[in-house]
N, C-alpha and C positions, 0 to 999 in steps of 0.2 A: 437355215437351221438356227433355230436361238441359243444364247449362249450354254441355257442352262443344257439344253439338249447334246451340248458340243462337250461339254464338261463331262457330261453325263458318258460320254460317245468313251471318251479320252480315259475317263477312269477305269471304265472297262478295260479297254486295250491295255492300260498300263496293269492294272490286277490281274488279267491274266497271264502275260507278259512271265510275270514275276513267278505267277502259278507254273508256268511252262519250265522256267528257267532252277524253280528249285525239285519239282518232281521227274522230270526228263533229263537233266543236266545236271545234278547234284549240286546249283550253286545260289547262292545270292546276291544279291547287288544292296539290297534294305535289312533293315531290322523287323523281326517281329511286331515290334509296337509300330512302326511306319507304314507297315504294310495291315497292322488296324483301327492304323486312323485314313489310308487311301479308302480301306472299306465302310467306316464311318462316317466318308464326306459323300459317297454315293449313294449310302443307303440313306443319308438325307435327304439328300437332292431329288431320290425317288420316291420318300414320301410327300415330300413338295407337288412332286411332278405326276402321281401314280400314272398319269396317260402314255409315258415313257419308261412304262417296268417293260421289261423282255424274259420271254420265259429262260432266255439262256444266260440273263444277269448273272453276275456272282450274288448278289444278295440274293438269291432263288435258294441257295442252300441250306436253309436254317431250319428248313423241315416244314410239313404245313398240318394238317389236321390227323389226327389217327383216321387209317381206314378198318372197316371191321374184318378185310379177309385176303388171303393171296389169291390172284388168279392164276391156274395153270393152263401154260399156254404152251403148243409145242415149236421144238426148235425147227429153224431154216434147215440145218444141218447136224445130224446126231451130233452131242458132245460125248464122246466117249471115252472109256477106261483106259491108263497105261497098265500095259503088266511089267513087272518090276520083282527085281532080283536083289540080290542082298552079296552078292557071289563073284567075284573075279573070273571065274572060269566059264560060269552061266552067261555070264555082259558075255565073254569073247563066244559063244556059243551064239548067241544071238546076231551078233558079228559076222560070222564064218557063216550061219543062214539067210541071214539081211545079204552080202554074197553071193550065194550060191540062187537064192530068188532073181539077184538083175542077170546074171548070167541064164537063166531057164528063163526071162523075160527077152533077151537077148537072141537066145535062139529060135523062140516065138516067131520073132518078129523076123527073124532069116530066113525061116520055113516057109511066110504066110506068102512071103515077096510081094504082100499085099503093096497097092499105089495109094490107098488111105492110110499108112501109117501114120503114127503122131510126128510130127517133124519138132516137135520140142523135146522128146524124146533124146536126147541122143546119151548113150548109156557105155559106148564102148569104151572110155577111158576108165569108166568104174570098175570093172570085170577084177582088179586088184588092191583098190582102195574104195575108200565113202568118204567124199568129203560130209563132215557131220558138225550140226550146232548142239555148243551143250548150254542149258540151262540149267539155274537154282532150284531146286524142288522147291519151293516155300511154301509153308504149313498153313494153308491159307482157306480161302472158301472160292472154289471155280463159282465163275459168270461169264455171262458172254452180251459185250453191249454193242446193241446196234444203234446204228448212226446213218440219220437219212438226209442226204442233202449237206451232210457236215453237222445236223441236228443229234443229239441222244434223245432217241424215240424210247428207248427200250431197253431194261436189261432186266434177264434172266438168270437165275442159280441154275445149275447144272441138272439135279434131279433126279430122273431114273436113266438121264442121259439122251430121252426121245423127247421129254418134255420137264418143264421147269418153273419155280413159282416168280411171278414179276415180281421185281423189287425193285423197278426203277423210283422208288417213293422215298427207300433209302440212298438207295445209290446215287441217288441228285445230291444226297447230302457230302458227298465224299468231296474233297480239295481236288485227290489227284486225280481224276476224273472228270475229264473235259466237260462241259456241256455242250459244246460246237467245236466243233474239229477246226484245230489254225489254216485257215485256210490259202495263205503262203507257201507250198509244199513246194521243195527242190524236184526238180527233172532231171537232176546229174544221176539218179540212183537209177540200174536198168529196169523197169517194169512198174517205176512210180505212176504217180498219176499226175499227168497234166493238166496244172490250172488248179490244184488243190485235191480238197476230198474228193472221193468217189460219191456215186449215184446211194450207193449202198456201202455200208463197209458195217461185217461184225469181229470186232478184236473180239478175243477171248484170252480169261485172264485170272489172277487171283486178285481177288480181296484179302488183306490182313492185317493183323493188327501188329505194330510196333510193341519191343519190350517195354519200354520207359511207357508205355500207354495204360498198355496190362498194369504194370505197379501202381501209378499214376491210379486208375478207376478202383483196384484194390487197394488201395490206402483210405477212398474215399467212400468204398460199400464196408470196411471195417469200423467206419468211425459209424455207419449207422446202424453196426449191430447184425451188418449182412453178412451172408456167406462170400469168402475171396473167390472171383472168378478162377477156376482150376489149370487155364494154358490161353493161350494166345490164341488158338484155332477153332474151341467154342467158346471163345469171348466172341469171334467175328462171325462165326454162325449165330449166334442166339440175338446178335447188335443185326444182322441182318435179315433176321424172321419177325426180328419187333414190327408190331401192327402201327407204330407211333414212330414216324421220322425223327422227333424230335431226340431220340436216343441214337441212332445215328449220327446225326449231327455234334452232339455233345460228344463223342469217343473220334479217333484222330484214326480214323481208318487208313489205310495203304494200297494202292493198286501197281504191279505189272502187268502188261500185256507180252501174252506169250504164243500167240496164234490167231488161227483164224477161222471163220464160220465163213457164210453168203457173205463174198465181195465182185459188185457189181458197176463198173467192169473190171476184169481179175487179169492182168497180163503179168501179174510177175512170175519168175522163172524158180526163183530158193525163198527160202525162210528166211534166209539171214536180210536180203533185199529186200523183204518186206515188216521187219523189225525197224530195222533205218528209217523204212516210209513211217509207219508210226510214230516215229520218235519227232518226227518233223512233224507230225501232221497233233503230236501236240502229249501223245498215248503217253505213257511211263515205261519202257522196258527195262530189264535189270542191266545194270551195267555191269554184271558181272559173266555176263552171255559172251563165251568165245565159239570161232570156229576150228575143227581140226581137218584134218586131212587122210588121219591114220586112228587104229585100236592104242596102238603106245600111246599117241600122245592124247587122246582122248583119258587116257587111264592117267597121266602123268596130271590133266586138269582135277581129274575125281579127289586126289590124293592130296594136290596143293591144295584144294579148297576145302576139303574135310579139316584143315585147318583154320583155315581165313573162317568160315564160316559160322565162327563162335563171337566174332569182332563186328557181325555187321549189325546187330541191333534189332535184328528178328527171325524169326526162326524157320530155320530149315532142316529137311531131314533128308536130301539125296541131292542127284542131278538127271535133270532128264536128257537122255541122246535122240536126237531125229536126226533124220537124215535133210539132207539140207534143198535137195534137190525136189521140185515140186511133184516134176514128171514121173522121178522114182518113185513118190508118194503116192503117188495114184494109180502107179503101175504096180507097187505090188500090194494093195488095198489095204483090208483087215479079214480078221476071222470076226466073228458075233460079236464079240467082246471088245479088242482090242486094235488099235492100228501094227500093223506088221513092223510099220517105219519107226517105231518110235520106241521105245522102252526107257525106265526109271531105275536107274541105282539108286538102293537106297542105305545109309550109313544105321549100323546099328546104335543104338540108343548108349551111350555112354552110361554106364551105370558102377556105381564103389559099394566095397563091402565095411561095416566100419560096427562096434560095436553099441547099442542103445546103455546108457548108465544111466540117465532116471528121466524123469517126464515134470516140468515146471507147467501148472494151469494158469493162463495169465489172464487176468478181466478187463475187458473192454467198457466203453462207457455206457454202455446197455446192459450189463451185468454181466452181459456171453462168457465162459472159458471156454477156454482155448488151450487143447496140448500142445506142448511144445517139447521136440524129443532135444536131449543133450546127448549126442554121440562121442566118442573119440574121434578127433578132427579127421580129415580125409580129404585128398585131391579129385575133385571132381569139374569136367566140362572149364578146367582153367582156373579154378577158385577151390580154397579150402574150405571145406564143410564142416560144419560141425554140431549145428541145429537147423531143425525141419521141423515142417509143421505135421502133427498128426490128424488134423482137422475137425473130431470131436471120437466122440468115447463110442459111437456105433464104428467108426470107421475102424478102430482099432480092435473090436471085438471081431469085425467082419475078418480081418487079416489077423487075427489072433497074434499080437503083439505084445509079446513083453518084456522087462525089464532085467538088462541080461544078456538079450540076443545077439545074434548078429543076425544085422541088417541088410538087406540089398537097399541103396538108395540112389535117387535121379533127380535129374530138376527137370520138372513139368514143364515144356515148350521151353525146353534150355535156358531156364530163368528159376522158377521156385523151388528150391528144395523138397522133396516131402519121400517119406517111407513108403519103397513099392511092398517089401514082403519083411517077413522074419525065415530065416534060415534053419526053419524048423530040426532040423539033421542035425547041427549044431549047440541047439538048447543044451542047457548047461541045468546041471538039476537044482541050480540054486535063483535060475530063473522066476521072475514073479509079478503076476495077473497087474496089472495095471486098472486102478478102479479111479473111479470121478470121486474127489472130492464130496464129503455130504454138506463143509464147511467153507466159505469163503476161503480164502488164501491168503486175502488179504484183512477183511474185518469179522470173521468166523462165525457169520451170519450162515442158516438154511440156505441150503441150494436145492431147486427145483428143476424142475424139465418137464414143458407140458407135452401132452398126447401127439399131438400133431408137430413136435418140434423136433427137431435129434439134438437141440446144444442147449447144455445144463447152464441155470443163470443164478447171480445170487443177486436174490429180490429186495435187497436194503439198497432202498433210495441214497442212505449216506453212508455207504461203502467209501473209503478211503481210494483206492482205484478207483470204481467207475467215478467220482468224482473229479478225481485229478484228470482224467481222460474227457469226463465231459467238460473239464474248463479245456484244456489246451484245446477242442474242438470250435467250442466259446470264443474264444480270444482269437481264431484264426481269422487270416486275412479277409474270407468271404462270407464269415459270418461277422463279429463286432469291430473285428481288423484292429485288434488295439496293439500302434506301434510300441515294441519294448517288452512284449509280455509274450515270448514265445516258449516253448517248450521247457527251456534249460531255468528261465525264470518262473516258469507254476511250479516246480520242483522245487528249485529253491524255496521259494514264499509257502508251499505246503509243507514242507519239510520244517521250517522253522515258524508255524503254528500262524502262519496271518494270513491265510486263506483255506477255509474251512469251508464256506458255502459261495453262491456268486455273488450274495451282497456285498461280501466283506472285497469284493474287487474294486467297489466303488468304494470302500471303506479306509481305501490305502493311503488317501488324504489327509487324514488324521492320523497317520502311521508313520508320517516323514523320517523319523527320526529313528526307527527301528528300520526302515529300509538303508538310510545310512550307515548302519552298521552292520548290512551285510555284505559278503566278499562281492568285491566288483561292483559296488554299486554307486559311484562316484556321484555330486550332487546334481552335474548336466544329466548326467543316465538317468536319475530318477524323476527329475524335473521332467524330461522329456517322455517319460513310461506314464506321471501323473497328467499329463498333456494328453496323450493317445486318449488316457482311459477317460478324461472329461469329453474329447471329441466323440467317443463310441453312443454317449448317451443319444445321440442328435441320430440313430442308423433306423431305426425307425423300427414299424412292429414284425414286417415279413424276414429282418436279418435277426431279430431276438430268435423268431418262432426256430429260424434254419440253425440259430445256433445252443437251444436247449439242448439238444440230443433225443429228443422224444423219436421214436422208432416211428420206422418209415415214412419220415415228412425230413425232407430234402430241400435245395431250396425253389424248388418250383413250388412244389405243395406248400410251403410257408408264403410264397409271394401270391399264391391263388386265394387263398385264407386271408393273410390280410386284407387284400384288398377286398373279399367280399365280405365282410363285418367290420372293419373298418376301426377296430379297437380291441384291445383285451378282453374287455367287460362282456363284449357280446358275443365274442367267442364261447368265453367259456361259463357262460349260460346258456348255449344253444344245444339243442339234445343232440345224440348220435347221428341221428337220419337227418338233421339239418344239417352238418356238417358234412352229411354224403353228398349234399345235393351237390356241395361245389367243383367245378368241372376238375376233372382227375383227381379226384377224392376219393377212393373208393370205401365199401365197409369196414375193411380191416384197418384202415389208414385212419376213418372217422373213430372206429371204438380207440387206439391208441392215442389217440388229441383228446378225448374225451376226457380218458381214464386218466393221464396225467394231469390237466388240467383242474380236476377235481381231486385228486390226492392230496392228503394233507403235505406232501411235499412240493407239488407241487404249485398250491395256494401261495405256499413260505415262499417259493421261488419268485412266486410273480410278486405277492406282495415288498420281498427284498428291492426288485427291478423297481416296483413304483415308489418307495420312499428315495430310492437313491436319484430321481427325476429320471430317466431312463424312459425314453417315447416307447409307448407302447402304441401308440396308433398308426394308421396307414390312410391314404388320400381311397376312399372306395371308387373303384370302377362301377361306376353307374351312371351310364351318358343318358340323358335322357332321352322320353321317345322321340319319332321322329312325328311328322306330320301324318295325324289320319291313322295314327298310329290307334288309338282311342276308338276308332269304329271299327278296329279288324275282330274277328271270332278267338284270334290268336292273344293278344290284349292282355298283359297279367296273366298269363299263363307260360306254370314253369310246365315245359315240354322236352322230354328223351326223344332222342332219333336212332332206330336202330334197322341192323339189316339195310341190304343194297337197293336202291332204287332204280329203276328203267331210265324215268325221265330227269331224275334230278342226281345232281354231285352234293355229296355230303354238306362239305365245305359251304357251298352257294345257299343248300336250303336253310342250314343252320343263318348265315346273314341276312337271308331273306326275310327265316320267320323272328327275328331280332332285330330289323328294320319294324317290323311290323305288332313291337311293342311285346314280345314273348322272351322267357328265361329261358335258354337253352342248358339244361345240364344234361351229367353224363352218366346218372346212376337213378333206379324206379324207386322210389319212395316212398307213404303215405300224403307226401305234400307235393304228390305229380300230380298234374293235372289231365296232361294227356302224351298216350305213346303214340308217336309215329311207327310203325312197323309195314319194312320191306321185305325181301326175299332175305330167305335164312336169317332171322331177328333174334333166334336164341335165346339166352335166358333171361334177359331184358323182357321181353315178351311174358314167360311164364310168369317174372316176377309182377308183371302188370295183371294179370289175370288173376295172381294169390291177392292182391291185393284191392281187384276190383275197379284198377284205373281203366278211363276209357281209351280204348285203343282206337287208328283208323288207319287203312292198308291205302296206297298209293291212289286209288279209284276215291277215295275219301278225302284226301288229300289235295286232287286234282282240283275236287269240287270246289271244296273251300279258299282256294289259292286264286278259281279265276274272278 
């Protein structure tokens, strides 16, 4: 084996290692940044080496091309429904019949005096207790991933329960989420598996998204003008139907394993011995899974954790009870619906009454308002309340909200605050209509709202808010990262008149002397803030584009843009449909680049950037052809690929036909050349056809490829 190959062997081992030691063992041994420069020296060494990628690398995780669809596929073994009570009396109800079933199971099996009975079976110590596992409910998205050979072949979303859409495209993107089972496994556990994984093994489990994740991704769709994701649990659904891995990858998903589908060979006896094997075998299970013995002390877990359960940092809404025992599982089955063994407590939703006294619109750096309700404070879910989002002027007409009331309110997936109802019963007759602004709030400009939007915007480019919002966006670390110039300082310097547009950032050179003389602003502090802002110019054109604030251009869609125009100038010359052609550009995305770009504001913008020397260029991706590339039919031809193919993978034909000297984008154009269309091609298709591009289906396709 050569070294690089040994290296290569080792870094593995050691990143998973660490994968294993912080999602199954809650620990570390490294630091964040340690553990992303071990990932940066393999995913070197494998672009060196590409003859030594592995599909189960860790570098596999970064997402690879959108696909255009889910397949549904049906499960090994039904994933099915719990039923679930909210009820102390209903749990010990279910209790006293989960009971009285091994006892009618028990006498079955007396009567039958059958010599096939099950011998693992054995049920007579239960007749007055269940030994029972309890679990975290956590608000999450069921999967069930199979693993063949210690391989993740597969994972499935739950569905209708018989069958389920693959999303192993996403699900590879996930940390906690093995891609090869450790294949080390302990034998001390009864019904492990010797010698490692099984032949077959499907955990089944939730996907979820962590609190600080949720905040985290809504901090960062508010700064573009987006709507805040609503809860934690269709954050992880919707990051899991995405057709583009790449959105997966980017959000810090969470997995526990909490069961089981086809496991082949399956000798274990309980639940809780097959949690253990997992955990060894690499899975994530919640460490907060006990077992009981009795109904008291299963109730005595429900009640401690209905506490604890606001501290761990993502969201749950019950505990599930099974019974621990596999035999009794199977002996007393289900009904259509549900398993008999298992049932869900679930805690009701904390929720405070507290009264609404007025509503603050606040502008974001895209001009959006946003209500914002001020209550009289209130203890809720552990935290004092006191403001909530109303999240625009439909949402409150829907719940008929006004000013005055009392309110019922909750935090959405035990984290946002926001208005569930008004306590209509209670209106006070001095109550009153809550309306949208017709004027800025902050520079008393028109405010608008178009047809297709629900959120009122105020459409003055030099709004005092969205200005100060799109600089602190500006200046952040991963757009021009200028050290010294964060939040607390645009506020300062706009407040006291020396920054007004983004020229004047670079203008603060000439300012020395007036920054001296504001609080805290010592001569190192400003030496070193005028430092940042000289380095910022050198960031090149795809961190200016991510940090205008222009609506829906992100910094992927900035770094796609520059690189394919390769400067300012030719940007923003290019018409709308050129700027769709570039791959993940789509129309709505090209008319917002277009329209700012040519505004008189933002002319003044760009122009401001090129006098203060500020790079607006970027290095273009454009490798040239390869050999023989000049004789293909393909040759200078930008070409769409849409709909599924028989013979060929997405990914492969797109390289192939760009080996072969073609543009591959992602949108039909007037400057397409030709559509590839597959099965189910969609409206890629019709738009080829309005527009009279030449299309060719797979038999066309074949032709000209051999």
């Amino acid at each position: 084996m050569s070294s690089a190959a040994q290296r290569i062997e080792k870094l593995r081992q050691t990143i998973d290692r660490h994968n294993r030691l912080y999602y199954t063992q809650a620990t570390t041994e490294i630091s964040d940044a340690d553990f992303d420069a071990l990932l940066r020296e393999l995913q070197d060494l494998e672009d060196r080496h590409p003859d030594l990628v592995t599909p189960d690398s860790p570098t596999q995780r970064v997402g690879g091309e959108p696909i255009d669809g889910f397949k549904t596929l049906e499960h090994t073994r039904p994933m099915m429904s719990i039923d679930n009570t909210y009820d102390r009396e209903e749990l010990q109800a279910w209790y006293d019949r989960t009971l009285k079933g091994i006892r009618n199971v028990q006498s079955a099996m007396d009567n039958s005096q059958s010599e096939n009975a099950d011998p693992t079976l054995n049920i007579e110590h239960h007749t007055s207790h269940i030994p029972l596992v309890l679990e975290p409910k956590i608000d999450g998205v069921a999967v069930s991933l199979r693993y063949e050979n210690g391989q993740l072949v597969q994972a499935l979303s739950r569905g209708d329960g018989k069958r389920g859409d693959d999303i192993t495209h996403n699900v590879k993107t996930i940390r906690a989420i093995p891609l090869s089972l450790h294949a080390a496994a302990s034998t001390s556990v009864p019904g492990t598996f010797s010698g490692g994984a099984p032949d077959v093994l499907e955990g089944r489990g939730e996907i979820f998204m962590p609190d600080a994740e949720l905040v985290r991704i809504n901090v960062l769709r508010e700064a573009k003008g987006l709507e805040p994701l609503a809860n934690p649990r269709n954050a992880t659904a919707g990051t899991l139907k995405s057709l583009d891995p790449k959105v997966a990858a980017g959000r810090r998903l969470r997995f526990y394993a909490h069961g089981k589908g086809e496991v082949s060979p399956d000798t274990f006896t309980s639940h809780h011995h097959f949690l253990e094997q997992l955990r060894t075998l690499g899975l994530p299970t919640n460490e907060h899974t006990a077992q009981v013995d009795s109904f008291d002390d299963a109730w005595k877990f429900i009640e401690a954790f209905q506490h604890k359960r606001t501290d761990l940092g993502y969201a749950t809404d019950g505990v599930v009870i099974k019974l621990d025992d596999h035999a009794l599982q199977d002996a007393l089955g289900a009904t259509s619906k549900a398993p008999r063994w298992c049932i869900a407590y679930k805690y009701a939703a904390e929720q405070a009454t507290t009264t609404l006294i007025k509503v603050d619109w606040q502008v974001g750096k895209t001009g959006k308002l946003t209500p914002r309700a001020t209550m009289d404070p209130v203890l809720l879910a552990g935290t004092t309340v006191q403001h909530a989002t109303l999240h625009n002027h439909d949402e409150i007409q829907r719940k008929d909200i006004r000013i005055g009331d009392t309110v019922v309110i909750e935090k959405a997936g035990e984290i946002i605050p926001q208005v569930i109802k008004a306590v209509t019963e209670k209106r006070p007759k001095t109550s009153k209509p809550i309306a949208p602004p017709t004027k800025c709030p902050s520079c008393a400009s028109p405010i608008e709202k178009l047809e297709d939007e629900v959120a009122h915007r105020c459409v003055n480019p030099e709004c005092p808010a969205q200005f100060r919002e799109k600089l602190i966006w500006f200046v952040g670390r991963n757009q021009m990262d200028i050290d010294g110039l964060g939040e607390k300082a645009i506020l300062q310097l706009t407040d006291a008149g020396l920054l007004k547009t983004f020229g004047d950032v670079y203008a603060l050179h000439e300012k020395r002397d007036a920054l001296l003389e504001l609080d805290r602003m010592a001569e190192k502090k400003v030496d070193n803030l005028l430092a940042g802002i000289e380095a910022s110019k050198s960031r090149r054109l795809s961190r200016v584009l991510a940090g205008l604030g222009i609506r829906h251009v992100g910094a992927s869609a900035a770094a796609g843009l520059a690189q394919h125009f390769g400067d300012i100038d030719a940007l923003t010359h290019a018409d709308t449909e050129t700027i769709a052609e570039v791959e993940d550009i789509g129309p709505i995305t090209a008319e917002s680049i277009h329209g700012f770009l040519n505004s008189d504001a933002g002319r003044h913008v760009i122009q401001e950037l090129k006098d203060a020397g500020v790079d607006l260029t970027e290095e273009k991706a454009a490798p040239p052809p390869p050999p023989g590339a000049a004789d293909s039919p393909f040759a200078g031809k930008t070409i769409v690929i849409t709909g599924t193919f028989e013979s060929f993978d997405r990914s492969d034909l797109k390289a192939r036909l760009t080996a072969l000297g073609a543009k591959v984008t992602g949108s039909v154009s007037k400057n397409t050349d030709l559509v590839l269309a597959g099965e189910k091609a969609g409206s890629k298709l019709d738009k080829a056809r309005e527009l009279g591009v030449e299309v060719w289906d797979e038999t066309a396709l074949h032709k000209h490829l051999s």
